[in-house]
C-alpha positions in Angstrom: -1.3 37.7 5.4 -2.3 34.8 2.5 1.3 33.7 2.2 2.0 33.4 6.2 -1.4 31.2 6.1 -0.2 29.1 3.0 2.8 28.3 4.4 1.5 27.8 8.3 -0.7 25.2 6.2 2.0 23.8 4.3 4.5 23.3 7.5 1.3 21.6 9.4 0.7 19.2 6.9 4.3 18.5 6.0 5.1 17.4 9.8 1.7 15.9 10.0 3.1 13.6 7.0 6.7 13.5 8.7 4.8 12.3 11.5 2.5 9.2 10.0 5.7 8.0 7.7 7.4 7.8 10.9 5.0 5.7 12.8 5.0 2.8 10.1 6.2 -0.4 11.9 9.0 -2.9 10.3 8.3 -5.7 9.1 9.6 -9.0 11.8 11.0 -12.2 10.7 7.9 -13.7 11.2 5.4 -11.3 9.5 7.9 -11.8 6.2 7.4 -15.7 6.7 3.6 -15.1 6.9 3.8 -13.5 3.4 6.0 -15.9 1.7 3.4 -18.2 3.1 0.7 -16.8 1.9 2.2 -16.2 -1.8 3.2 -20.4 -1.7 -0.2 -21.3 -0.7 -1.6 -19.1 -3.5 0.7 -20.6 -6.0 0.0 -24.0 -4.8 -3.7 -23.2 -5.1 -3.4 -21.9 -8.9 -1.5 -24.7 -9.7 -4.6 -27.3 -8.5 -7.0 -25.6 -10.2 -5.1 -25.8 -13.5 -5.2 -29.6 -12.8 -8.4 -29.6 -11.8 -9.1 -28.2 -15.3 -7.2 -30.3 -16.9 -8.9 -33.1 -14.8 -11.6 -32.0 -16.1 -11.2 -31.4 -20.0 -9.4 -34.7 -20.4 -13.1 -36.4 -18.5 -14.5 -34.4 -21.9 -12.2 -36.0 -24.3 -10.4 -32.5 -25.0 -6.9 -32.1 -24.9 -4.5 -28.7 -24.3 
């Protein structure tokens, strides 16, 4: 009677998890171009605060 319950359990959750992976939408053209976006922007920003830095050392007399 344990086992049928076990595996009753186990075949629930198994479609239940069948059921979500299946539901995941794909990615569009234009939620891919949002990312890239958003990873060049982020670049973009790293690299002017590096400047900024260096801006800001080189105001101090200190060089890298």
């Amino acid at each position: 009677m344990k086992l049928g319950k076990t595996l009753g359990a186990t075949l629930i959750a198994s479609a239940l998890l069948a059921a979500i992976s299946g539901c995941q939408k794909q990615e569009g053209p234009a939620e891919r171009a949002g990312k890239e976006l958003d990873k060049t922007v982020e670049k973009a920003g790293q690299q002017i605060e590096k400047a900024g830095d260096r801006i800001q050392d080189a105001a101090k007399g200190d060089k890298k």
